[in-house]
C-alpha positions in Angstrom: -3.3 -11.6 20.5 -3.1 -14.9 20.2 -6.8 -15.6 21.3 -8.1 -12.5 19.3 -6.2 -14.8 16.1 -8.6 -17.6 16.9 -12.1 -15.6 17.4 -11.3 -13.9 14.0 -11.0 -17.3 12.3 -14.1 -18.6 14.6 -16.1 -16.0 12.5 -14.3 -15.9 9.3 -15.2 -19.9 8.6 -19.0 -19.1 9.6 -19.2 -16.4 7.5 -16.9 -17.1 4.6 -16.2 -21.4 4.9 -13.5 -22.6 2.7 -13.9 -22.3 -0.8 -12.4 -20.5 -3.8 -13.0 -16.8 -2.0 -11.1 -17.9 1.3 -8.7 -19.7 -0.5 -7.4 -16.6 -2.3 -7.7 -14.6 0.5 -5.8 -16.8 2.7 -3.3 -16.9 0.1 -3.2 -13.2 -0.4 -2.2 -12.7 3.1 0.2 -15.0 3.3 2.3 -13.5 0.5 3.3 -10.3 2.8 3.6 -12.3 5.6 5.9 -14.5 4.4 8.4 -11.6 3.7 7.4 -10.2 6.9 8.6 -12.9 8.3 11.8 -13.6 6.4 13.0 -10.1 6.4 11.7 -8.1 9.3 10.9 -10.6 12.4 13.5 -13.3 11.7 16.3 -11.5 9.9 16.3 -7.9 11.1 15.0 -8.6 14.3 18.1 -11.2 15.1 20.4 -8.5 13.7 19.0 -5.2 15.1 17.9 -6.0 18.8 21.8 -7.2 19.9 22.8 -4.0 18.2 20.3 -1.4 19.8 21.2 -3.1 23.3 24.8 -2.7 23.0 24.4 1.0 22.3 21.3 1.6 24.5 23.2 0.0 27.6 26.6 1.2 26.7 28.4 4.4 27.4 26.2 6.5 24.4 23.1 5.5 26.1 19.7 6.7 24.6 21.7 9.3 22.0 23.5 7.0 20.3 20.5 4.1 20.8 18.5 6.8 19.2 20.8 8.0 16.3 21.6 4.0 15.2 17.8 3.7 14.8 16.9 6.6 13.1 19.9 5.7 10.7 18.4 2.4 10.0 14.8 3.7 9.6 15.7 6.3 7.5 17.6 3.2 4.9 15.0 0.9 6.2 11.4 2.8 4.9 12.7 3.5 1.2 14.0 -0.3 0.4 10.4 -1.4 1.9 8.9 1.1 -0.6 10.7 -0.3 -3.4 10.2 -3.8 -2.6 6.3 -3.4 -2.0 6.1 -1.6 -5.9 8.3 -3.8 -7.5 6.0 -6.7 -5.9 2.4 -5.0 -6.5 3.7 -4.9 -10.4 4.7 -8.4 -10.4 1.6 -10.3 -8.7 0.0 -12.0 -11.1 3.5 -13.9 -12.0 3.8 -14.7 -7.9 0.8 -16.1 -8.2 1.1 -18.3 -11.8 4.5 -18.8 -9.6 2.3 -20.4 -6.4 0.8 -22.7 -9.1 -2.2 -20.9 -9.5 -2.5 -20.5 -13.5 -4.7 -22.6 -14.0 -8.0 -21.2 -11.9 -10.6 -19.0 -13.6 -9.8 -15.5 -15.3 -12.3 -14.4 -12.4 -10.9 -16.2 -9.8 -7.3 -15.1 -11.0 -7.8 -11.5 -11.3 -9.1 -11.9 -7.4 -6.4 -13.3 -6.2 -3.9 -11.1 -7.8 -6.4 -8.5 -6.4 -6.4 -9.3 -3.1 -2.6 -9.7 -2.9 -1.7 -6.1 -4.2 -4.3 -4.5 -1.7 -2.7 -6.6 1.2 1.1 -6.3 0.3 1.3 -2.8 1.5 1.4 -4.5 4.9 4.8 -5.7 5.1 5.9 -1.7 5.1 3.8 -0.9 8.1 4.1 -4.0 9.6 7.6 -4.0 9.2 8.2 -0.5 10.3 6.2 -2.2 13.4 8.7 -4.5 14.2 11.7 -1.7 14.2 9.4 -0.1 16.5 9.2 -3.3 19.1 12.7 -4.1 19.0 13.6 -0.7 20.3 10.9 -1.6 23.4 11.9 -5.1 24.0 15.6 -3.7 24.6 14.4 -2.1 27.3 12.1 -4.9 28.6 9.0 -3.1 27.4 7.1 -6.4 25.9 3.4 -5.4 26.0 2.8 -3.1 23.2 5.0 -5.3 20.7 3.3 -8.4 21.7 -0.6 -6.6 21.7 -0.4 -4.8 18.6 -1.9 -7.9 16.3 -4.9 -7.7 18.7 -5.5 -4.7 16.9 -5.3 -6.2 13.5 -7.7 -8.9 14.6 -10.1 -6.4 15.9 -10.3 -4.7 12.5 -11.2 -8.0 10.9 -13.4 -8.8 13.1 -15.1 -5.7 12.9 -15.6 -6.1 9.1 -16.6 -9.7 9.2 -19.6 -8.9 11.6 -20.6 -6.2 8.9 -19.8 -8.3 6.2 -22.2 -10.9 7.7 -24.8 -8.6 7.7 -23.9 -7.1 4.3 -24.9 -11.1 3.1 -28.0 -11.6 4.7 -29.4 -7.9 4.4 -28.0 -6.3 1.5 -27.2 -9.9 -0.8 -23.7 -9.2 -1.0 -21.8 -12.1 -1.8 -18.7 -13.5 -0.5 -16.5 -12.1 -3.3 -17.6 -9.0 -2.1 -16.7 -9.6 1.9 -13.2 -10.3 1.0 -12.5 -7.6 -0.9 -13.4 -5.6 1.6 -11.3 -7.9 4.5 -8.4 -7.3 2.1 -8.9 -3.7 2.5 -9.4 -3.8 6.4 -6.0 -5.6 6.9 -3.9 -2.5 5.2 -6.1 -0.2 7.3 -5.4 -2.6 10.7 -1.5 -2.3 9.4 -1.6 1.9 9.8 -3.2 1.1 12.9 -0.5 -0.8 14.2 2.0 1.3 13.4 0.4 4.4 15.2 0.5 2.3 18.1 4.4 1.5 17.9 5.1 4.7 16.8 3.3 6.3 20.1 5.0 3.8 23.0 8.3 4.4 21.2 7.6 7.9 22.0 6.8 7.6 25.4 10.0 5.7 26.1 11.8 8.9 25.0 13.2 7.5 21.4 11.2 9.9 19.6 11.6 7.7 15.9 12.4 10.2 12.5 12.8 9.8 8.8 16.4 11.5 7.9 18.3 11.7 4.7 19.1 7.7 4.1 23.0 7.2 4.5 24.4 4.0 4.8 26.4 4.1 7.8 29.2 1.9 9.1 27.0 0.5 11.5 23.8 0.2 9.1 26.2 -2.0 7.0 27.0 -3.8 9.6 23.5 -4.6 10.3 22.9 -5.7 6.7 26.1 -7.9 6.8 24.2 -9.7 10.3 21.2 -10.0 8.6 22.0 -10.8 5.3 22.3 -15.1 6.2 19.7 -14.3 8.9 17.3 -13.4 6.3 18.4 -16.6 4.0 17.5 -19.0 7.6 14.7 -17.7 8.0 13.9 -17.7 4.5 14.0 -21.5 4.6 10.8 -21.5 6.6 9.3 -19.2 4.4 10.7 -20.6 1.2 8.9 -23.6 2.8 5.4 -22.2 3.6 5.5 -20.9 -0.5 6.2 -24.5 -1.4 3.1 -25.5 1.0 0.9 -22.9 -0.9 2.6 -24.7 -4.3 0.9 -28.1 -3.3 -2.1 -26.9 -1.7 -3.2 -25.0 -5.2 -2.6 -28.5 -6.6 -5.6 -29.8 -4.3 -9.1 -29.4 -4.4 -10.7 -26.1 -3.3 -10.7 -25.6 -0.1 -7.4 -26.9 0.8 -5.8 -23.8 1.6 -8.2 -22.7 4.0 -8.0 -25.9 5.9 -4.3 -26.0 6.5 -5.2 -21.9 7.6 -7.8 -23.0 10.0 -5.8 -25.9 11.5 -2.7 -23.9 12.0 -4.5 -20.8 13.8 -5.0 -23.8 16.5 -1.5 -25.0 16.0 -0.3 -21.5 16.1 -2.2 -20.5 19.8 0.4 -22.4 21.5 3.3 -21.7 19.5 2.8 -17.8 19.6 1.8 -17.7 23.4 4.9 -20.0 24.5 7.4 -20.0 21.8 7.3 -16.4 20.3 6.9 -15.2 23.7 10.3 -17.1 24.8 12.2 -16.5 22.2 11.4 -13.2 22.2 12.0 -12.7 25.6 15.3 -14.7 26.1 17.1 -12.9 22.7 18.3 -9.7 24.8 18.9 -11.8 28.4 21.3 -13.3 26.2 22.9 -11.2 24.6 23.4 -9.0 27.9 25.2 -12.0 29.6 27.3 -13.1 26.8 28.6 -9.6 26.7 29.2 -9.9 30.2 31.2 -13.3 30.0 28.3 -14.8 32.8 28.2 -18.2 30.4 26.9 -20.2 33.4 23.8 -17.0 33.9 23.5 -17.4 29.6 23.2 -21.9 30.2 20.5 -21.3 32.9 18.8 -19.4 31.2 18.7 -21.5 28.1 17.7 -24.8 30.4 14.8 -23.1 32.0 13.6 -21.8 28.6 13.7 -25.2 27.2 12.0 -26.7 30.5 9.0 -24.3 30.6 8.9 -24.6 26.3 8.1 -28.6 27.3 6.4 -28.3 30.0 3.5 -26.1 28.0 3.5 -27.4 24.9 4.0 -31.4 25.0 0.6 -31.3 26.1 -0.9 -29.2 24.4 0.7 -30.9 21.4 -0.8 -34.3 22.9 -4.3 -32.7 23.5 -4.8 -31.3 20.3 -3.1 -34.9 18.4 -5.9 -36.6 20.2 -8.8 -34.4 19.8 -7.7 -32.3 16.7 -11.5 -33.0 15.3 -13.1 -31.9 18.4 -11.5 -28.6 18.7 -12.5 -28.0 15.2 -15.8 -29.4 15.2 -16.3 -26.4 18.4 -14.7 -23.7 17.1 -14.9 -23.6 13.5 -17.7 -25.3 12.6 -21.0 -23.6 11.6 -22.8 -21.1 9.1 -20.8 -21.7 5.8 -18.1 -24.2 7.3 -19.6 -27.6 7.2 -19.1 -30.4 9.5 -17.5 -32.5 6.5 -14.7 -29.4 6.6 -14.6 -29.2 10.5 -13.2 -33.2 10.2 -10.4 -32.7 7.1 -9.4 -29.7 9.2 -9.0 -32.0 12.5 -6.9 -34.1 10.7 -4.5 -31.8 10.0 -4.0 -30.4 13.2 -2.7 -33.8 14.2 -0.6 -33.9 11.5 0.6 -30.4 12.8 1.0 -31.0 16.3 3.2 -33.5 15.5 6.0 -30.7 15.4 4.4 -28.1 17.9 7.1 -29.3 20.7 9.9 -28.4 18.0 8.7 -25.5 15.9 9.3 -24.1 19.9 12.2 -25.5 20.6 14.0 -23.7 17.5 12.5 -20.2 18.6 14.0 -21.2 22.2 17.4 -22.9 20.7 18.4 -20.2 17.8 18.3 -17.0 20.2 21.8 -18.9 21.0 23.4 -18.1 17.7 21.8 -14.8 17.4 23.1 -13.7 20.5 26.7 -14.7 19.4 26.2 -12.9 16.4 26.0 -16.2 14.6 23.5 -16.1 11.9 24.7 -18.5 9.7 24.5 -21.6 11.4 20.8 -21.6 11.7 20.7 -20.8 7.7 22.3 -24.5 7.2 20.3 -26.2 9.6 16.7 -24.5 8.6 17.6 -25.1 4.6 18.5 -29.1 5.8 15.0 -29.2 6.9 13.7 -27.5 4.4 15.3 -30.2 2.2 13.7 -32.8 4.3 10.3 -31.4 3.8 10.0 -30.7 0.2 11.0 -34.2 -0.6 8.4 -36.1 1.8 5.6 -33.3 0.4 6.7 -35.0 -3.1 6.4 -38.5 -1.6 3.5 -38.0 0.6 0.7 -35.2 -1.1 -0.4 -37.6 -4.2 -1.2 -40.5 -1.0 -2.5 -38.4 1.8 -3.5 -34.6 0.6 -3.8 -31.9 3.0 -2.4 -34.2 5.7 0.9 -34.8 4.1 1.6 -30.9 3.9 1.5 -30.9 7.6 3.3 -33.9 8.4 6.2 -33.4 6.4 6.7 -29.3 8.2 6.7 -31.4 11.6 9.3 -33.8 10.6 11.5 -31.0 9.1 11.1 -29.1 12.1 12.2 -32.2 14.6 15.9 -32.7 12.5 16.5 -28.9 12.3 16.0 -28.9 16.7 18.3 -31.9 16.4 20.8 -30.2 14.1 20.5 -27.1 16.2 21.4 -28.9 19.4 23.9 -31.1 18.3 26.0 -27.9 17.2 25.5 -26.1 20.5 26.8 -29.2 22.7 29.7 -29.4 19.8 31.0 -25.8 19.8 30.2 -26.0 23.8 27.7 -23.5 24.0 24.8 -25.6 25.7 24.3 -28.9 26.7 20.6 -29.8 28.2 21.7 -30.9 32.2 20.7 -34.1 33.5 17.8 -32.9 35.7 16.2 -31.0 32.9 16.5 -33.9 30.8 14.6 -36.4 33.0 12.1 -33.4 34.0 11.2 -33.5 30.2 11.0 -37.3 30.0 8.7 -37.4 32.7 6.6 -35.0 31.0 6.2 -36.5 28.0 5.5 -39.7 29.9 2.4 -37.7 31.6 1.7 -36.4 28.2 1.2 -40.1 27.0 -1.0 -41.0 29.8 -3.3 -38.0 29.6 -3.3 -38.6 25.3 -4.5 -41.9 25.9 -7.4 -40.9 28.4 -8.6 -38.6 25.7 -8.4 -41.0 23.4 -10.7 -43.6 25.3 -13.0 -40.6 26.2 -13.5 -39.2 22.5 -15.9 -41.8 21.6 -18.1 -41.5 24.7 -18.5 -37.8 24.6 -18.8 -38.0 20.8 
């Protein structure tokens, strides 16, 4: 999915560039993702998949597995509902809020635009994640971690017709991204028809019923409720980052967009996949009392977390402008915007090693039924990094934006780890630890390789 992520941005910045356009489309789609993240992957995902598993694996089996979701879609659907009206009505404050005000009536009135056709999303892509938290409880991974592939195709699709819309028809860009709004709600209902049928198959058989609030659904609310707020922090932050980078020159948005889809390839194939993947393991041996099965597992995470990404963080710190310059550059994305995007994948990268390491490190707490903790360390960071985006974006731009996220990141992994060895829940063994020093020293020496090699292959 990941890989289908970076051919649809390969195309999108030859046929669209960066400009006002992609700016506000950019924007649009991060407003539902930004809920979608804060409410659905982070919070109810933490607080739903222990649940589920108890049940599923427990003496009610698939019945009561079955009745607990249906309970929670059933309360789930209609608050979705609500919040995606009450939002649609509110846009153009969100985005006066995002310290947009000040653009064009036109340019405005797109970007409210483009928000309300997108915000639909966070319903279907929501109802999406229910859906894959069910499957991962019983170790079926594939269709939750394909199902973007099929919003990427849908994109795609409509770029390569938008392109030819420009050069045969005259459309204009304005005109492509209304239509690319459109096609993300219609990959969203594509999405979900794909959940919807492999939670079929594995004999859950999903329903709408009369929404009660349940024991059990409170329950869930009560877990999620401070999962939500930790997760929020991230997301609080990435608002703040879309605060500053209206405050920039045009264009700005687009580039932190196209850096991050490389700076996200990485972090979505290693560290969504592991924390993902770890989250039920661990709940099913801390419900077992097997802590030493539960500390393994958390070491070998964090080993194969470094092993993958501390060089790929090196790789891309080196030869951020390279990548760039191949994959982005082209059509209406200039060479001049291929460079300022390079720059801030380095800044980026800088925190690829711990943006993992906190997917790896919090499926610790969540498996504990500890949700709180990770609120106080994420809203620490997010602390960090709003006061170094005040200190840094006047001096360096773009680049500061992505800086200040990486340092944040790094002191909410140290926070995170520091309480773990505290309360006695995980402390890194000695081997691991000098396995991951001795990749970060091969890290070094393959950084400065590139380094002296850039200029010659230039």
């Amino acid at each position: 999915s990941r890989f289908a992520g970076l051919a649809r941005e390969m195309i999108f910045s030859r046929v669209l560039g960066a400009n006002a356009v992609t700016d506000a489309w950019f924007q649009a789609f991060i407003i539902p993702n930004v809920f979608r993240r804060m409410f659905a992957e982070g919070a109810f995902s933490a607080a739903f998949v222990p649940m589920f598993s108890k049940r599923l694996h427990g003496d009610g089996g698939i019945e009561e597995a079955r009745s607990f979701s249906n309970d929670v879609l059933s309360v789930f659907l209609p608050v979705l509902i609500a919040v995606c009206a009450v939002m649609m009505l509110a846009m153009p404050l969100v985005i006066r809020l995002l310290g947009d005000g000040d653009s064009s009536p036109a340019n405005f009135a797109m970007e409210v635009d483009f928000a309300r056709i997108m915000f639909p999303y966070i319903a279907l892509v929501s109802m999406v994640t229910l859906f894959t938290g069910m499957l991962n409880s019983v170790s079926r991974f594939a269709p939750g971690a394909s199902f973007p592939i099929i919003l990427n195709l849908v994109l795609i699709a409509n770029l390569l017709i938008g392109d030819h819309a420009i050069s045969q028809w005259g459309w204009t860009t304005r005109q492509v991204g209304y239509t690319q709004a459109w096609a993300v709600t219609v990959g969203g209902a594509i999405q979900l028809a794909w959940l919807y049928y492999w939670t079929r198959v594995e004999g859950f058989r999903p329903k709408l019923l009369w929404p009660r609030i349940t024991p059990e659904v409170k329950r869930l609310s009560i877990i999620a409720f401070p999962a939500a707020i930790g997760g929020g922090a991230y997301q609080i932050n990435t608002l703040v980052q879309l605060y500053f980078l209206n405050q920039l020159d045009s264009g700005s948005i687009s580039y932190m967009n196209y850096a991050d889809r490389l700076n996200q390839l990485p972090l979505g194939i290693i560290g969504i996949a592991l924390g993902t993947a770890i989250l039920p393991a661990l709940s099913r041996y801390l419900a077992r009392s097997e802590d030493a099965e539960a500390q393994r597992l958390q070491s070998n995470a964090i080993e194969l977390a470094m092993l993958l990404t501390v060089p790929a963080a090196a790789a891309l710190f080196v030869s951020g402008s390279a990548f760039t310059r191949v994959f982005f550059a082209g059509g209406a994305f200039s060479l001049e915007d291929a460079m300022i995007t390079g720059t801030v994948v380095s800044g980026l990268v800088i925190g690829l090693p711990a943006y993992v390491l906190i997917k790896v490190l919090t499926p610790n707490f969540f498996a504990r039924k500890d949700t709180r903790t990770p609120v106080y360390t994420a809203a620490f960071s997010l602390v960090v990094t709003v006061g170094l985006n005040i200190a840094l974006v006047p001096r360096l731009g773009v680049l500061a934006l992505a800086v200040a996220g990486s340092i944040g990141a790094w002191c909410n992994v140290a926070m995170l780890y520091v309480i773990l060895a505290k309360r006695g829940f995980f402390r890194l063994p000695a081997r691991i630890a000098g396995r991951i020093v001795r990749i970060f020293v091969a890290a070094l020496v393959m950084g400065v390789a590139l380094w002296f090699l850039m200029q010659p292959l230039d």
